[in-house]
C-alpha positions as CSV (number, residue, x, y, z in Angstrom):
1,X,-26.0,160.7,166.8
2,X,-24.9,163.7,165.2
3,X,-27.1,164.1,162.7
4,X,-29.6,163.4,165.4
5,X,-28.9,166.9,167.8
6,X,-27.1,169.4,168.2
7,X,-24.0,169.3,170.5
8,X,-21.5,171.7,172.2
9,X,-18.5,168.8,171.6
10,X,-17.8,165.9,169.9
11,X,-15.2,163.7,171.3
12,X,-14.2,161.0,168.9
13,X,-12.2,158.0,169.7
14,X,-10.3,157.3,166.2
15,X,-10.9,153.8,166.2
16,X,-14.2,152.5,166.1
17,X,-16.5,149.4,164.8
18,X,-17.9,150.4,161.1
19,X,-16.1,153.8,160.8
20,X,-13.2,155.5,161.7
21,X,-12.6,158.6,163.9
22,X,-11.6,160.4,160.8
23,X,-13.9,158.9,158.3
24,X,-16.8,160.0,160.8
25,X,-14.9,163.4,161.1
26,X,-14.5,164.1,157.3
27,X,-18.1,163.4,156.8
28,X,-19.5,165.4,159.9
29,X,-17.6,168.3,158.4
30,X,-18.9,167.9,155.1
31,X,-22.2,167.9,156.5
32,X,-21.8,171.1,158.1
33,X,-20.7,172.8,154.9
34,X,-24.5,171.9,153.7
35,X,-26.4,172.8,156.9
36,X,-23.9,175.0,158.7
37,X,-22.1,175.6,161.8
38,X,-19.3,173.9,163.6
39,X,-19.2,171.8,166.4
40,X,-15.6,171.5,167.7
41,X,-14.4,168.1,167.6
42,X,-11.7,166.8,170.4
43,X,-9.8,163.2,169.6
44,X,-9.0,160.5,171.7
45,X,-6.4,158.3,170.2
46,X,-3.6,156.0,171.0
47,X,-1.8,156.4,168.9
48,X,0.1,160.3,169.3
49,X,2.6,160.2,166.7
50,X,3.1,163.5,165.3
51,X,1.7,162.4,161.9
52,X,-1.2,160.7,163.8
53,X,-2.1,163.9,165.5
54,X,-1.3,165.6,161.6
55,X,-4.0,163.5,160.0
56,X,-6.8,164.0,162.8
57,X,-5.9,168.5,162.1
58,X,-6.0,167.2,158.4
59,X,-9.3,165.8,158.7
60,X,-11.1,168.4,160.6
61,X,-10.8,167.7,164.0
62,X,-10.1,170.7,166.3
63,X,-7.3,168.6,168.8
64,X,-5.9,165.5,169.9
65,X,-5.3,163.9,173.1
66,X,-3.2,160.7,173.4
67,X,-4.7,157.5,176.1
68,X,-4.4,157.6,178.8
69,X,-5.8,160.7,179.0
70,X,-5.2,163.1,181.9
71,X,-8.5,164.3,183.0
72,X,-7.4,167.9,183.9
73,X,-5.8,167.9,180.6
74,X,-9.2,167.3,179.0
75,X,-11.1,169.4,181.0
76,X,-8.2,172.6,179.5
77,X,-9.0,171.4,176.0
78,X,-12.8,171.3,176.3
79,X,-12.8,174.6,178.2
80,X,-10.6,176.2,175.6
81,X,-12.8,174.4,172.3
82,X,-15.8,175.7,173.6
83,X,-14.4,179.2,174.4
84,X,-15.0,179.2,178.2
């Protein structure tokens, strides 16, 4: 869907049919080195280990929230990615 639009947020669950949260990461960010700009990416996860949360940074991704997620939580971390 990406490749598709343009979007003010991704929000990537890490684990997913086919691809992986951070294989889909790595590749939307080498993408953008190509045809430029950034689109913050936020990820959902499970798993919130510190070296979870180390190799979703490490991929690309601009933060990390653990499930369950606490809504107001999100709504902080999408107001701060997109600058508001």
């Amino acid at each position: 869907m990406w490749e598709q639009g343009k979007f003010d947020l991704i929000i990537m669950d890490l684990q997913m049919p086919v691809m992986d949260g951070i294989e889909a990461t790595m590749i939307i960010r080498e993408r953008e080195l190509l045809r430029g700009g950034r689109t913050p990416i936020l990820a959902i996860t499970a798993h919130a280990y510190d070296e979870d949360v180390a190799r979703c940074l490490a991929a690309g991704m601009d933060d990390c929230l653990a499930k369950p997620v606490n809504l107001r939580t999100m709504m902080e971390t999408i107001a701060r990615l997109l600058g508001r």
